[in-house]
C-alpha positions, 0 to 999 in steps of 0.5 A: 751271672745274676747280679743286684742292679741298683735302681737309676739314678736321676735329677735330685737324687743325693750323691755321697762322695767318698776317698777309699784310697788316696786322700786326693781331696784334702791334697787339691781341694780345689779339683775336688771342687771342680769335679764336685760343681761339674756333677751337680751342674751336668747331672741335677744330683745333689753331692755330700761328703761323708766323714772323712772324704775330705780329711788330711791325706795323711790321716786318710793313708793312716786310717782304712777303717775310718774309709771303710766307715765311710762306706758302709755309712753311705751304703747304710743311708737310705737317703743317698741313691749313688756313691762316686770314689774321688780318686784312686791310689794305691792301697784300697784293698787295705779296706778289706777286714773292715767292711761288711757285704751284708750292708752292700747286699741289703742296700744297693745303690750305684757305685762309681770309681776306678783303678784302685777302686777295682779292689771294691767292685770285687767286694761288690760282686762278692756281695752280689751288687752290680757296680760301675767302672767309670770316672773319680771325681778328680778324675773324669767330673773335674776334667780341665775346662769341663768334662767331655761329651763322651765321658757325660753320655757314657754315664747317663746311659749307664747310671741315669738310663735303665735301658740296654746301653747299646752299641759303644760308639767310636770316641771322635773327640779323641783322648788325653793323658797329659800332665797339668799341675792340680796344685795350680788352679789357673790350669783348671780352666785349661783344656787338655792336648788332645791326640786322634782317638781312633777305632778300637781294633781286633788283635785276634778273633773272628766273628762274634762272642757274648758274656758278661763284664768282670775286670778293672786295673790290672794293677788292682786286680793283682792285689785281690787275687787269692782274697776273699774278694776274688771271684771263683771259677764259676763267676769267670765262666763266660765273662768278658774280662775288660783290662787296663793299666794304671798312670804307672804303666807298668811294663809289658813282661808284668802283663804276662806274668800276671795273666799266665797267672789267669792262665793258671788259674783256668781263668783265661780259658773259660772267658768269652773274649778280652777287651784292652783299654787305651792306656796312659803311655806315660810318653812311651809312644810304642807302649800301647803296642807292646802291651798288646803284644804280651796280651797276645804272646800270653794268650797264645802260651794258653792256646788261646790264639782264637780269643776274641780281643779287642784293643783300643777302647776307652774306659782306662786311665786316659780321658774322655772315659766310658762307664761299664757295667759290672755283670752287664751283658755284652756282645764283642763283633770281631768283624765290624770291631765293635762292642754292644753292651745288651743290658742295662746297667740300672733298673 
């Protein structure tokens, strides 16, 4: 799949952050803050705020068109190199009759967010642009007591480095998904439980497989299938599809569903392999292996016992994040369990 590459970034370029979604900046002022402060320390870049990027949540909740200005805005300026999302949510997709894919097309630049963000990485790949799943503002920059090292070369790698990202490396900080208030600005100085991370694991599959990235919050992905925004059959054909749920965690049956869906589509049969993010158990301890149960339940009703998944890895809804590059080209090792990513993400 051909796909635009925005040019890297690097220290000095101009940074506009927007809020597609949620209004997460106007509600805690200070995380975005923390997240602002920490991109401009770690990175060299300089970071704006378009229009509404800080505005009340609920005059951002009220007001997709003002969000979707934001956007084009910040793609129609030549002075800004990057557009990093703040914070996901739950309604992005309403941004769809109010954006216009020829202004993303003729001005690609790196486009950073997730979750609910997952409804504009498939507006840019309709439009043709490569664009980024990776960490919000809120979410990922503004980590407590400092972002994580695996989360900082993640994205030099992806965003800064116009080089093939190579072998994704096992997370040995480990992960965390807990709960600290954002409305007290005492915990921002306080670092998160940590749990072991762990290997990544192959569910099923042997040897080895490449294609290229398509996928997000399984979530989000519900809510652009059948729009215009949804890839055609062509676009899937030999993808690595990479999976993930939201904070919500919802439950395992709604992940069949919604692949016997793919399966339906001819989706499932015609991708190269499936990747599965760690997710946010939402104190669960059995959820991560009861997702991957129905992943493979699904893929078995489909006949596709041999598809090559692989499970555990961390660019989902827990911290520290990777940043993958949308259209890259990939390579999944069943045998050492392993990712590469050939290309590179940026020129």
């Amino acid at each position: 799949m051909q796909l635009i590459q925005p040019r890297r970034l690097q220290s000095g370029d101009t940074i506009a952050t927007v809020s597609p979604s949620w209004g997460g900046p106007g509600t805690f002022p200070q995380r975005y803050a923390a997240g602002k402060a920490q991109l401009e320390a770690l990175f060299g870049v300089r970071v704006v705020e378009m229009a509404h990027t800080l505005a009340p949540p609920e005059f951002v909740a009220a007001n997709p068109k003002a969000r979707a200005d934001d956007l084009m805005a910040a793609f129609a300026d030549p002075a800004i190199a990057g557009i990093f999302a703040t914070i996901g949510g739950d309604d992005c997709i309403r941004l769809l009759p109010y954006l216009d894919l020829e202004v993303i097309r003729a001005n690609p630049k790196v486009f950073l967010g997730f979750s609910d963000t997952t409804s504009l990485h498939f507006a840019c790949l309709t439009a043709g642009l490569a664009s980024f799943y990776g960490p919000s503002i809120m979410a990922g920059f503004g980590e407590n007591a400092g972002m994580h090292a695996y989360s900082i070369e993640g994205l030099r790698k992806a965003l800064f480095t116009p080089a093939p990202m190579g072998l994704v490396p096992d997370n040995t900080e480990g992960w965390t998904a807990e709960r600290l208030d954002w409305a007290d600005p005492a915990l921002q100085s306080q670092k998160r439980q940590m749990q072991p991370a762990g290997s990544p694991r192959v569910l099923q599959g042997q040897g080895q497989v490449t294609g290229h990235f398509l996928g997000g919050c399984a979530e989000v992905i519900e809510m652009v299938k059948g729009t215009a925004w949804w890839p055609g059959l062509e676009m899937w054909r030999g993808a690595i599809l990479f999976y993930e749920t939201s904070e919500e965690a919802p439950p395992p049956r709604y992940i069949k569903y919604w692949l016997r869906n793919l399966a339906a589509q001819r989706i499932l049969p015609v991708l190269s392999g499936l990747l599965i993010a760690r997710p946010d158990p939402l104190a669960d301890p059995h959820y991560q292996a009861q997702l991957e149960a129905a992943v493979c339940e699904s893929l078995a009703e489909a006949g596709l016992e041999n598809l090559p998944v692989l499970s555990g890895l961390d660019f989902g809804h827990t911290q520290p994040m990777l940043t993958l590059p949308y259209g890259a080209t990939a390579r999944i090792d069943c045998d050492s369990a392993s990712l590469t990513i050939l290309s590179a993400g940026v020129v």
